[in-house]
C-alpha positions in Angstrom: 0.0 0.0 0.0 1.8 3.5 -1.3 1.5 6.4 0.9 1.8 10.2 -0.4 5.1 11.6 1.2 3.7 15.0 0.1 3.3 16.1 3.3 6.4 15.3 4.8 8.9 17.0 3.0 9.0 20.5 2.3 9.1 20.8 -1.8 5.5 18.9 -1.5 6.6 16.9 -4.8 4.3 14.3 -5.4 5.9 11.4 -4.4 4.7 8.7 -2.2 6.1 5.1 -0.2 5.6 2.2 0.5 5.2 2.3 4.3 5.7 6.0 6.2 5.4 5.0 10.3 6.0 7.7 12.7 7.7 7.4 15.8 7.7 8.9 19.2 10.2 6.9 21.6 13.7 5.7 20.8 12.6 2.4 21.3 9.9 2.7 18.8 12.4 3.8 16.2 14.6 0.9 17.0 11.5 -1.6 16.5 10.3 -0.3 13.5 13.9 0.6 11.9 14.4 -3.6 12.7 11.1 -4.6 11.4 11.8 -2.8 7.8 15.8 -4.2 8.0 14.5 -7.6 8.8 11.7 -7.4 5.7 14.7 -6.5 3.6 13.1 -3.3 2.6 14.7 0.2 2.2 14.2 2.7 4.8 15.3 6.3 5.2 14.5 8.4 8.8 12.9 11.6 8.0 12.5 14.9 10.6 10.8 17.1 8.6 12.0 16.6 5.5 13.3 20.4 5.0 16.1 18.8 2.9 15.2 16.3 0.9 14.9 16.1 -2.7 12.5 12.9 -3.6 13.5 11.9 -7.5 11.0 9.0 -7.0 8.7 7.3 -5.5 10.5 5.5 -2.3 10.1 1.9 -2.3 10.1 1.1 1.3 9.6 2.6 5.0 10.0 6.1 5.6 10.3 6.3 9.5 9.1 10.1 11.0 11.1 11.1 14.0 8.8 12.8 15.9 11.0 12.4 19.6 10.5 14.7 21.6 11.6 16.3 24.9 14.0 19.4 26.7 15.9 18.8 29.7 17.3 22.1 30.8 20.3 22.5 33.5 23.1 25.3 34.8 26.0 25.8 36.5 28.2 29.2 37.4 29.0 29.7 33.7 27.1 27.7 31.2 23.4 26.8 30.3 23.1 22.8 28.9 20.3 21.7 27.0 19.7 18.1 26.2 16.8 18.1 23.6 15.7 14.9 21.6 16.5 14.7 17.7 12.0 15.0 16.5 12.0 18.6 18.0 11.2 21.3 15.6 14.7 23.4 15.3 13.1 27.0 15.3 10.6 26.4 18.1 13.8 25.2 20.2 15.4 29.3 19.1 12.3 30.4 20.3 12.0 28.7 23.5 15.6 29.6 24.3 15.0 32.9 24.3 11.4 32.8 25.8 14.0 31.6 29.2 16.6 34.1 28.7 19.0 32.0 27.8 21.4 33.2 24.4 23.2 32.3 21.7 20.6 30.6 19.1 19.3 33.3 18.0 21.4 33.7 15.2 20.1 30.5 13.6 17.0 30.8 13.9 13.9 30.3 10.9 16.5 27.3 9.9 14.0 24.3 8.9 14.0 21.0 10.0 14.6 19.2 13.4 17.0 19.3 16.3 18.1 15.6 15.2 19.1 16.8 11.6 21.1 19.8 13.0 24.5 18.2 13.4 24.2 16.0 9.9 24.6 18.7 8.2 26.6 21.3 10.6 23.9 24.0 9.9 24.8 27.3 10.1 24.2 31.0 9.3 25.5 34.3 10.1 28.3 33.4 11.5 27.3 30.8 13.9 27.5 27.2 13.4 26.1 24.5 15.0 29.5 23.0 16.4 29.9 26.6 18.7 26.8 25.5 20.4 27.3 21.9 20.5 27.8 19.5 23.5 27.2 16.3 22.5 25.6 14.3 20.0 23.6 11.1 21.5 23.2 8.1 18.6 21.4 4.8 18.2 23.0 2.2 16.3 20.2 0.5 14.9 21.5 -3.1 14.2 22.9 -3.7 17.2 20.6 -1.5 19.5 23.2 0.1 21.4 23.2 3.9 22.9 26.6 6.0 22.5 27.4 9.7 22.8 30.1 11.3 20.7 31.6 14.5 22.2 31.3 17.8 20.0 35.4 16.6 19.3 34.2 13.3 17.7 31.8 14.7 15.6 34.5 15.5 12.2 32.2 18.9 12.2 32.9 21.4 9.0 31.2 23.4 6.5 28.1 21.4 5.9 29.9 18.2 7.3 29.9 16.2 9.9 30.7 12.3 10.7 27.0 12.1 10.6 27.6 11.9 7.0 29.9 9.0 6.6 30.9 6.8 9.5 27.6 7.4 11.1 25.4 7.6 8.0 23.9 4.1 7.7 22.4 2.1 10.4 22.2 5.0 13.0 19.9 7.6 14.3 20.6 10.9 16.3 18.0 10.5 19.1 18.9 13.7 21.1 21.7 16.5 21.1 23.6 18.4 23.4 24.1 21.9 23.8 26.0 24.2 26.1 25.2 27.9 26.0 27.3 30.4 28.3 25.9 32.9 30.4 28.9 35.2 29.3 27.1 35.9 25.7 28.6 37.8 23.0 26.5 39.0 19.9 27.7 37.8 16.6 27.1 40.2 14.2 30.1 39.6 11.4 27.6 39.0 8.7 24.8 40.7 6.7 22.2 43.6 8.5 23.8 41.9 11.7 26.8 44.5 11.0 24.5 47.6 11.3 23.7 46.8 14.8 25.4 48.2 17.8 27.3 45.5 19.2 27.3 47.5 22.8 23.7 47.2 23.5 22.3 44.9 21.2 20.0 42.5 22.6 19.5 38.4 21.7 15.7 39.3 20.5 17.1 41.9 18.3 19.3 39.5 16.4 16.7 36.8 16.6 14.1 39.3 14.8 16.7 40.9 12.4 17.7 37.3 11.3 13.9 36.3 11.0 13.1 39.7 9.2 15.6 38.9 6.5 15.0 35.3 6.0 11.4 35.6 6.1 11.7 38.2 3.1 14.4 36.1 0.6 13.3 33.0 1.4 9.4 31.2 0.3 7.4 29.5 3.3 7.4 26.1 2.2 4.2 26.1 3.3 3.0 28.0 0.6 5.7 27.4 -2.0 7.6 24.2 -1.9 11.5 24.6 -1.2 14.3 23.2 0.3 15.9 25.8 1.4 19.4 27.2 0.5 19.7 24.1 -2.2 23.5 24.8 -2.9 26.7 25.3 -0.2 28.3 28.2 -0.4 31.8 27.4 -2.8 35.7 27.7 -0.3 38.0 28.7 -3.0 41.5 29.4 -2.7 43.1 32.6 -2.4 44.2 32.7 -6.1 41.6 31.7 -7.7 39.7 34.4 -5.7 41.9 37.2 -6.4 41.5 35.9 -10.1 37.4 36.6 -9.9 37.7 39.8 -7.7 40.2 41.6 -10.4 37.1 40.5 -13.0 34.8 41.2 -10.6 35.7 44.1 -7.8 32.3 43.9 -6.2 32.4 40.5 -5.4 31.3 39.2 -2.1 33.5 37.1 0.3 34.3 35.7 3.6 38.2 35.1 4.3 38.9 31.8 6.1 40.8 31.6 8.9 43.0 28.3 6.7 43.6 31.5 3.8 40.7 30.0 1.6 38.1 32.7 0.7 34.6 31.4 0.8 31.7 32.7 -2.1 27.6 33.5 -1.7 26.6 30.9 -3.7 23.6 33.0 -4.3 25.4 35.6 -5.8 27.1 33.5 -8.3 23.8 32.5 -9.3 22.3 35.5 -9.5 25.2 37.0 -12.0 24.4 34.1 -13.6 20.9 35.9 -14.8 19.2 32.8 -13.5 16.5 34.5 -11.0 13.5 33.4 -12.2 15.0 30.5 -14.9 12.5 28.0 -15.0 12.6 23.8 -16.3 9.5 22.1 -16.0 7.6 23.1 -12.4 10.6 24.0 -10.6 12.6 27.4 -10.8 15.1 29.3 -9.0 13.3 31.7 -6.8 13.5 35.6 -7.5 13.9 36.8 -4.1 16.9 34.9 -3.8 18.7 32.9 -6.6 20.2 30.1 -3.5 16.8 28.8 -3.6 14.7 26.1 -6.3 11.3 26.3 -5.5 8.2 23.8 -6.4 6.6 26.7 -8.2 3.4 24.4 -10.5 3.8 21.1 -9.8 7.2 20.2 -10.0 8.8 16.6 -10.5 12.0 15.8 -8.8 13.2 15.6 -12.3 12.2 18.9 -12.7 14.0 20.1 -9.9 17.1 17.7 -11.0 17.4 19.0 -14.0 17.8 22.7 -13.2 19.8 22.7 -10.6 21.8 20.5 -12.7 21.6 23.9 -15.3 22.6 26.2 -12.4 25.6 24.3 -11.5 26.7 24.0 -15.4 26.0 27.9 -15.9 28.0 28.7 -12.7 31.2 26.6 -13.9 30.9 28.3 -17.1 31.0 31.8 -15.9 32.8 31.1 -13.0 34.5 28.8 -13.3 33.9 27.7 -9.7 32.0 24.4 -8.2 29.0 24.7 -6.3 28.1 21.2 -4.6 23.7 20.6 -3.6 23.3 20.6 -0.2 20.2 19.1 -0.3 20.2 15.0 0.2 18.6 13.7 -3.2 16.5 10.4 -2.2 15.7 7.6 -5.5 13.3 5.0 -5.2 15.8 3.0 -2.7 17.7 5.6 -0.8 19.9 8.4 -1.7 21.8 8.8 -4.2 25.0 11.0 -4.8 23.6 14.5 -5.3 27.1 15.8 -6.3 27.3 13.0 -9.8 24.0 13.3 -10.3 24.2 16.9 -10.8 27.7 17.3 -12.6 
C-alpha cells in the first residue's frame, strides 16, 4: 500500500512510499527501523523533511522522528540543554530565548529538526552548529546500542559532519547536546547583523533581524515548496579568488581563517541571470537565486534537472563548483547529489 510523502517533506513533490510510520520513543524507532531491516526493505529516517529532494517514488519505509523532549540545567558559567532529535529546530530558538538563555538566536527560521542539526553542521550568520554543541547522542540501529560522541568526535565542518559517513547508515541521532554560556557575545560579522550596535544589542534583536531577512528572501514552504538554501556556499582558494575579484571588484567574500576565501553561492547564481530561470515546475526563486522552488507542480526531475543547469552555468561563468546541499532520495535511498548533478 503506497503512501503520499507530500506532506512530509518541504518541496510537497508528489511522491509517495511504501510504508511511512512515525515514531515517538527511541525504542519505537529501534522496532520499526528492525522490522523494515529484517523485511529486507529500504528505509530512510525523515525529521521534517526540509532537505530532501525525492526523484522518485521511495520503495520502502520512511520512518518520521517525531522524539520529543528538553531537559534544561546550569551551572556558574554555562546553560546545557539536552533536547531529543524530533524537535522542531526553530521552536527550540524560540523557546531559548522565551528563558533568557542566548546564543541561538542567530540560527534561527532554519528548517528542519534538532536531530538533523549536526548531519549537516547547519549554520548562518556566523554561527555554526558545532559553537553550540555538546554532544551528540546516537542509536546504532543493528545492534541496539546507545553511545554519545563529544562535539570533538563529531569530524564537524562546512556542511559536514561524521554524521555523513561513518555514522550515516544504520544510526539515528535520538537527542543532542548543547551548552550555551551565560557570558554571551552578539555575533554580528555577517549581513544587517553589522548595522547593529554591538554595545547594546540584545539576543531578541538579532533573533528578529535574522527572522526579518529570512522571512523576506526566502518562500514559506508552506506555501511554495522549497528546500531551502539548495547549494553550499563554494571555499575557493586565495588565487583563484583574487583571479574573480580583479574581473569582478564587487564580489562578495568571507576570508577563512586556513587562507581560503569562501563565495555567496547565491550571488554566483544570481550573475548568472538565472532569477527566475525556469525547467519544467521548478525554478530558481527571484527573491533569492540560493533557492529552487516547487513553483506548479514540479517533478523531482524537474528540480534535478535545473539545478543541474545552475551548476553548469555557474562553472561556465565562473568557473567555480557549487556542490547541492540538499540530500537527493531515489526510489531506494539516496543517491550522490554531487554526480547526479555534474
Amino acid at each position: 500500500m503506497n503512501q503520499s510523502l507530500t506532506p512530509f517533506h518541504t518541496f510537497h513533490l508528489p511522491v509517495s512510499a511504501t510504508h511511512i510510520v512515525a515514531v515517538k520513543t527511541a525504542d519505537e524507532l529501534l522496532y520499526k527501523w528492525q522490522q523494515a531491516n529484517n523485511a529486507h526493505q529500504p528505509i530512510l529516517l525523515v525529521g521534517q523533511g526540509s532537505n530532501l529532494l525525492f526523484l522518485d517514488n521511495f520503495c520502502g519505509t520512511v520512518i518520521l522522528n517525531q522524539l520529543k523532549g528538553i531537559k534544561h540545567s546550569e551551572d556558574e558559567h554555562f546553560h546545557y540543554l539536552h533536547i531529543a532529535g524530533g524537535e522542531n529546530w526553530h521552536e527550540l530558538v524560540q523557546w531559548t530565548l522565551s528563558q533568557g538563555i542566548y546564543g541561538l538566536e542567530n540560527l534561527a527560521l532554519i528548517p528542519g529538526c534538532v536531530g538533523s542539526a549536526p548531519i549537516q553542521n547547519i549554520g548562518a550568520y556566523g554561527v555554526e552548529f558545532e559553537n553550540v554543541c555538546d554532544f551528540v547522542d546516537v542509536l546504532n540501529l543493528r545492534s541496539g546500542e546507545y553511545f554519545r560522541l563529544e562535539k570533538n568526535q563529531c569530524e564537524f565542518g562546512y556542511r559536514e559532519s561524521i554524521f555523513k559517513h561513518q555514522y550515516k547508515d544504520g544510526y539515528a541521532i535520538i537527542a543532542v547536546g548543547l551548552k550555551l554560556s551565560k557570558a554571551w557575545q552578539p555575533v554580528l560579522s555577517y549581513g544587517s547583523l553589522a548595522n547593529l550596535d554591538p554595545t547594546d544589542v540584545t539576543a531578541r534583536q538579532i533573533f528578529d533581524e535574522v527572522c526579518a531577512v529570512r522571512s523576506a528572501k526566502l518562500p514559506n514552504p508552506d506555501e511554495v515548496g522549497n528546500a531551502g538554501s539548495f547549494f553550499k556556499n563554494p571555499i575557493i582558494s586565495l588565487a583563484k579568488f583574487n583571479e574573480l575579484q580583479t574581473a569582478y571588484p564587487t564580489i562578495p567574500h568571507y576570508f577563512q581563517a586556513d587562507g581560503t576565501v569562501k563565495l555567496p553561492a547565491g550571488w554566483l547564481i544570481d550573475q548568472c541571470q538565472l532569477k527566475g530561470f525556469q525547467i519544467g515546475g521548478a525554478s530558481v526563486h527571484t527573491q533569492q537565486a540560493l533557492v529552487l522552488i516547487n513553483k506548479h507542480n514540479a517533478t523531482g526531475t524537474d528540480v534535478l534537472a535545473l539545478s543541474r543547469a545552475v551548476r553548469h552555468k555557474v562553472r561556465e561563468k565562473f568557473g567555480v563548483e557549487i556542490h547541492p546541499e540538499v540530500r537527493f532520495i531515489g526510489k531506494n535511498g539516496e543517491v550522490d547529489s554531487e554526480e547526479i548533478t555534474r
